[in-house]
C-alpha positions as CSV (number, residue, x, y, z in Angstrom):
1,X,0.0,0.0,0.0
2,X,1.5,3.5,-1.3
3,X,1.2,5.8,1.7
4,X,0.7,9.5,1.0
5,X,3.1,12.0,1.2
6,X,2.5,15.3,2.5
7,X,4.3,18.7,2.2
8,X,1.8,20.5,4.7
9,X,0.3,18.6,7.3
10,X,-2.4,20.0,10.6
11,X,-1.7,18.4,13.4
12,X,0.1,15.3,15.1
13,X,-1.6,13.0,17.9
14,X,-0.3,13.1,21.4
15,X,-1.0,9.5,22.2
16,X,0.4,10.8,26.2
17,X,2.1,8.3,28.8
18,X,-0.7,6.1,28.7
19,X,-3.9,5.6,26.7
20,X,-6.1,3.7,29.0
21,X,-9.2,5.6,29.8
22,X,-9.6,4.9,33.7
23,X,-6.2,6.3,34.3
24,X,-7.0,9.6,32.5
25,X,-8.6,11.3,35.9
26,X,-5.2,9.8,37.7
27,X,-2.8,10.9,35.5
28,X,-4.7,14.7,35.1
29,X,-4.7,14.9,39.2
30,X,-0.9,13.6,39.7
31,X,0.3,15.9,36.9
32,X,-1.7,19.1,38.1
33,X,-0.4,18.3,41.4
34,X,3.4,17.9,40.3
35,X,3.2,21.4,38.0
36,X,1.6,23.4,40.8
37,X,4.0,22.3,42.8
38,X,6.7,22.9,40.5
39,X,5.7,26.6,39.7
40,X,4.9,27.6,43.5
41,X,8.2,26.1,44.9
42,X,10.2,27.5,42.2
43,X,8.9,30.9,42.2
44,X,9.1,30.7,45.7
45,X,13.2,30.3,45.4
46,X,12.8,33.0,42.7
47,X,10.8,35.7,45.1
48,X,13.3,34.6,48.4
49,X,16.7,35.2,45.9
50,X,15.0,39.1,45.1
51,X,13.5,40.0,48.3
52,X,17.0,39.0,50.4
53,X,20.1,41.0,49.8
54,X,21.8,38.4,51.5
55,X,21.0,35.9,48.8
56,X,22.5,38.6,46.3
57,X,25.7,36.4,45.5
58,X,26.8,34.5,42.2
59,X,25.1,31.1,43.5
60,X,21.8,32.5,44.3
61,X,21.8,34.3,40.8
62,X,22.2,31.6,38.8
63,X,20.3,29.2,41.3
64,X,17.1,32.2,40.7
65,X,17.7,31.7,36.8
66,X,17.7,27.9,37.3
67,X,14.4,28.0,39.1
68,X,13.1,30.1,36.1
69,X,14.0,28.1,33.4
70,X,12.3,24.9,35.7
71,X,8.9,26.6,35.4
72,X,9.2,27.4,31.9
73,X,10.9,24.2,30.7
74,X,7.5,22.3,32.5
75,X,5.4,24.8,31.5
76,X,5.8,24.0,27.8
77,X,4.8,20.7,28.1
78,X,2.4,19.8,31.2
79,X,-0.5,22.4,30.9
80,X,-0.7,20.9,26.9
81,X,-0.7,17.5,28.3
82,X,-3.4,18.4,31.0
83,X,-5.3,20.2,28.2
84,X,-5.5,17.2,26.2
85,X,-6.8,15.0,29.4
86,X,-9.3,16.8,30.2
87,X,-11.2,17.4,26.7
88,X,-10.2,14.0,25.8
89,X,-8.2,14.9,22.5
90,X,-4.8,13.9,21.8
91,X,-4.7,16.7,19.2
92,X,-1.4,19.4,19.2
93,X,-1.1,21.2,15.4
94,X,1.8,21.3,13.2
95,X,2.7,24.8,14.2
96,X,2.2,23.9,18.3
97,X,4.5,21.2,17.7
98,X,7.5,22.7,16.3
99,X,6.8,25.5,19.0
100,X,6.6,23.0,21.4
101,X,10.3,21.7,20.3
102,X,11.6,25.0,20.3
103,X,11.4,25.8,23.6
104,X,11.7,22.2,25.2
105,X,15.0,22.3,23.6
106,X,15.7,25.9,24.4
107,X,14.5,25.2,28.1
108,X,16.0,21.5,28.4
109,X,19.8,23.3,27.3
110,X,19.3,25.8,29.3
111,X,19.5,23.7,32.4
112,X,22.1,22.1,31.2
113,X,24.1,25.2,30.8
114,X,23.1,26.7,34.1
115,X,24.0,23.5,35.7
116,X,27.5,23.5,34.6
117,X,28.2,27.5,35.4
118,X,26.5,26.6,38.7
119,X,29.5,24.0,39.1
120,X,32.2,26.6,37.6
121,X,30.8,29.0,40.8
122,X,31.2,26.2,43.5
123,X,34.4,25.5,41.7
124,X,35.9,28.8,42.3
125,X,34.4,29.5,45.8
126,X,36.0,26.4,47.2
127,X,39.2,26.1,44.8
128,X,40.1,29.9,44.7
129,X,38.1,31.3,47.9
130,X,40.1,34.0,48.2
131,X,39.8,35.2,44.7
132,X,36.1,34.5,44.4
133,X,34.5,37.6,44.3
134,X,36.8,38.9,42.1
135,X,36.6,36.0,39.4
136,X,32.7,35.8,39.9
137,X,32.0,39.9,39.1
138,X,29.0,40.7,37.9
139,X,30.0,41.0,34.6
140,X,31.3,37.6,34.1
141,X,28.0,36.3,35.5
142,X,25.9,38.3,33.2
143,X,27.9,37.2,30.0
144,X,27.8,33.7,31.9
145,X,24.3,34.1,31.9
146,X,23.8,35.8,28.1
147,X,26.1,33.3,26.5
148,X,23.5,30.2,27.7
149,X,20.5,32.2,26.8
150,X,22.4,32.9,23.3
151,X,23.5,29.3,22.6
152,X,20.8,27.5,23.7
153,X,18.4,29.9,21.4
154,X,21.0,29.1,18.1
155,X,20.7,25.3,19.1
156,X,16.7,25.1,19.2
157,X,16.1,27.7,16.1
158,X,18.6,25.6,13.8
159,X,16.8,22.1,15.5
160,X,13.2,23.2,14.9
161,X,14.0,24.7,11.1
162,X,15.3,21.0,10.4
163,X,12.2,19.7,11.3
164,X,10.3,22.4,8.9
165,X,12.2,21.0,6.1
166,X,10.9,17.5,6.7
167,X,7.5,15.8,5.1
168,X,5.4,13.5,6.9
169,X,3.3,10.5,6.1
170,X,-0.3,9.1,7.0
171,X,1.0,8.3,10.5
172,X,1.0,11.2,12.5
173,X,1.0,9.1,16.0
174,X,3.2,10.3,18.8
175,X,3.9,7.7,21.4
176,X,4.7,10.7,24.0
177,X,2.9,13.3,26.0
178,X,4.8,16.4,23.6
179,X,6.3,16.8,20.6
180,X,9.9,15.1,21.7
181,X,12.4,15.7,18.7
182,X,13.4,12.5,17.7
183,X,9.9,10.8,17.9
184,X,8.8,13.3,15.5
185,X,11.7,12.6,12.8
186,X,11.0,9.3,13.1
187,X,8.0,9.8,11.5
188,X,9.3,11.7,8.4
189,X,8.4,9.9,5.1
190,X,11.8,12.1,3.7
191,X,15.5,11.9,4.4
192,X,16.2,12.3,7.8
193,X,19.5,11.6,8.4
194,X,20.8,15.6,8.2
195,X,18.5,15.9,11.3
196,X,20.0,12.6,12.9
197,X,23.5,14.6,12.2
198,X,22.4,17.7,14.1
199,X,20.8,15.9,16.6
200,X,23.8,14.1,17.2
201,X,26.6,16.5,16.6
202,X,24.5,19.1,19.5
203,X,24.2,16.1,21.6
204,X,27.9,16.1,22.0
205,X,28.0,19.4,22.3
206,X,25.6,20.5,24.2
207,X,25.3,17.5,26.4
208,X,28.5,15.7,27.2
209,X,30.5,19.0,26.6
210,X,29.0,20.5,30.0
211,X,29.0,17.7,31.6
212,X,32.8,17.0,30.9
213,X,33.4,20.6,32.7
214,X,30.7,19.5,35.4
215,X,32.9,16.1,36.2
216,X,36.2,17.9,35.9
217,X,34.9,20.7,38.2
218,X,33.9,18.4,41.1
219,X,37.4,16.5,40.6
220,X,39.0,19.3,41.8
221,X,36.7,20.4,44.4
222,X,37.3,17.2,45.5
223,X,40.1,17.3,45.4
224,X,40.7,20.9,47.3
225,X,38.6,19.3,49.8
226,X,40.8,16.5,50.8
227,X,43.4,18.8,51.1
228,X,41.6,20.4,54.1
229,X,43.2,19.4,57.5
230,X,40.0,19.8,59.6
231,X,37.1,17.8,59.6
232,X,34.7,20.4,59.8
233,X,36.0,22.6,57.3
234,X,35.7,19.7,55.2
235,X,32.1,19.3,56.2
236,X,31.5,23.2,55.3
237,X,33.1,22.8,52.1
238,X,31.1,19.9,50.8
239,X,27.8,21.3,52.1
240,X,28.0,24.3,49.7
241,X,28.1,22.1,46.6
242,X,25.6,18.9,48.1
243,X,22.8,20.6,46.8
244,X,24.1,21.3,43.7
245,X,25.8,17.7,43.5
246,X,22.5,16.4,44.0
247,X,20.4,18.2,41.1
248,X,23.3,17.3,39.0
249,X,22.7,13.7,39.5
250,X,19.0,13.9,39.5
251,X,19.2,15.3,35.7
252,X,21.6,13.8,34.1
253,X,21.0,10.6,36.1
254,X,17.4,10.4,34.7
255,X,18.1,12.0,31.4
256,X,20.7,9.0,30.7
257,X,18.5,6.7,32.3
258,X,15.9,7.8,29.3
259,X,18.7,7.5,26.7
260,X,20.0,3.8,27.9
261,X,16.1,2.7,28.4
262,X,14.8,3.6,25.3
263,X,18.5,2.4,23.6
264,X,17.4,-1.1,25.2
265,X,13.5,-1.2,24.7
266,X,11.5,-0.7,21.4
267,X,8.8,0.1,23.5
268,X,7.8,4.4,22.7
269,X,5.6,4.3,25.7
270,X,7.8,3.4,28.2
271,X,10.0,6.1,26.8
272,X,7.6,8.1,27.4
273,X,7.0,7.6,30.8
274,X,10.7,7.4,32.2
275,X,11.1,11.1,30.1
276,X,8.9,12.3,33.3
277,X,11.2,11.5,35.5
278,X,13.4,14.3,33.8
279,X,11.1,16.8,32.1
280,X,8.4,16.9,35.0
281,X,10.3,15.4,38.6
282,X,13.4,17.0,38.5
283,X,12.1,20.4,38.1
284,X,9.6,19.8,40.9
285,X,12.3,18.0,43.1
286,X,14.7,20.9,42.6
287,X,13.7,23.4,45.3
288,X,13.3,20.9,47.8
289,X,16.8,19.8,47.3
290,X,18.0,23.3,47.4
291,X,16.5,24.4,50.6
292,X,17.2,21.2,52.4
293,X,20.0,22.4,55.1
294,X,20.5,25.8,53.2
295,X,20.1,27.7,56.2
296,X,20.1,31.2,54.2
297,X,17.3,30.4,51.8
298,X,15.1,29.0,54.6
299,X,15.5,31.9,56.7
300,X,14.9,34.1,53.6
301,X,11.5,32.1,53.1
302,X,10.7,32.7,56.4
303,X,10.9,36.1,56.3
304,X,9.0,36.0,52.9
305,X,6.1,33.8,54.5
306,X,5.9,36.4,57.9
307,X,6.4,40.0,55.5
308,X,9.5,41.0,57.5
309,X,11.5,43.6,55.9
């Protein structure tokens, strides 16, 4: 059978995490619950960073932008998803889905990026301390800053226009709850492999490149930290990069846990399902972990919750 090929297509299908009709109402309440939580906790961190000129240092500023970019990067996928739940349509159109590409991708690097300047400031702060504030100036923060927004923009504009240049077929199925890059190629009816190229070529790049300078960053915190002769200046030292530590894992710990599952299983929906342990936990998780034992930020919340000045 000759399938058709189409130049200009509507819309794609969402077919979501699961497509069972009696866990619909479950999956709309535990989703709703996870994004408001998500967007509360996170512009909680965002509000306690501003209203605190204590918090007005290099690791609150980026941890702020962080916390931004965590409500955005769910934001452009759950409230889509919960859409689609609740008027029982798995319907997104051609132009929502390569909008919905762009900024998961813009969003998802974005982390990334953060993440690894994050590590570059504990870096400094515990290998150089005395230089700190003078190698984490302002300026070098904001370029830090500029330079992620810029290059994370580039890598989603170039991603999504190889996607326009792509025709699809009849089968316009998504086994996911967004419009996740590859899944979409995959359904391309013409040449895909310059997209595979990109896609793997920014991979490299943009994944293992900062997470190279995260590994070798913590290497030599590590290794600054066993030169410490007291046990409690150890304990200091580490505490000011656990939380941190901890987020790092969290991502890049479910995001290869996605890769190596997906790698091993021909099974989209399953996929699907362990990409919410990145795209939708780990952004929810993320405040919790950064106000667990941070003395600062809790009593900055506190003050926050009780309207001191």
């Amino acid at each position: 059978m000759e399938l058709k090929n189409h130049t200009y297509i509507s819309e794609f299908l969402l077919l979501g995490v699961s497509q069972d009709a009696r866990w619909q109402p479950i999956l709309f309440g535990l989703f709703l619950a996870m994004y408001l939580i998500t967007v509360l906790g996170n512009l909680l961190i965002i509000l306690a960073a501003i209203s605190d000129p204590r918090l007005h240092t290099p690791m609150y500023f980026f941890l702020s932008n962080l916390s931004l970019v965590d409500v955005c990067f769910t934001s452009t996928t759950v409230p889509k998803m919960l859409v689609n739940i609740q008027t029982h349509s798995q319907a997104i159109t051609y132009e929502g889905c390569i909008m919905q590409i762009y900024f998961f991708i813009l969003f998802g690097v974005l982390d990334n990026f953060l993440l690894t300047v994050m590590a570059y400031d504990r870096f400094v702060a515990i290998c150089h301390p005395l230089h700190y504030t003078v190698v984490m100036n302002p300026r070098l923060c904001g370029l830090l800053l500029l330079g992620s927004w810029i290059t994370s923009a580039l890598n989603s504009l170039l991603q999504s226009l190889m996607v326009l240049r792509l025709s699809f077929c009849t089968d316009l199925e998504i086994p996911h709850f967004f419009c996740e890059l590859n899944q979409v190629v995959q359904l391309a009816c013409s040449d895909t492999m310059p997209n595979n190229l990109v896609m793997f070529f920014a991979a490299g790049f943009l994944f293992c490149g900062p997470l190279a300078g995260i590994l070798y960053s913590y290497c030599k915190i590590g290794s600054s930290i066993r030169k410490i002769s007291s046990v409690q200046g150890k304990y200091k030292a580490f505490s000011t990069c656990a939380s941190h530590l901890s987020v790092v894992s969290l991502f890049y710990g479910t995001c290869l846990g996605v890769y190596f599952s997906s790698s091993a299983t021909q099974n989209s929906h399953s996929s699907a399902t362990a990409s919410v342990m990145y795209s939708v936990v780990t952004p929810m998780l993320n405040p919790f972990i950064y106000s667990l034992r941070n003395k600062d930020l809790m009593g900055a919340l506190r003050k926050l919750f009780r309207g001191n000045p």
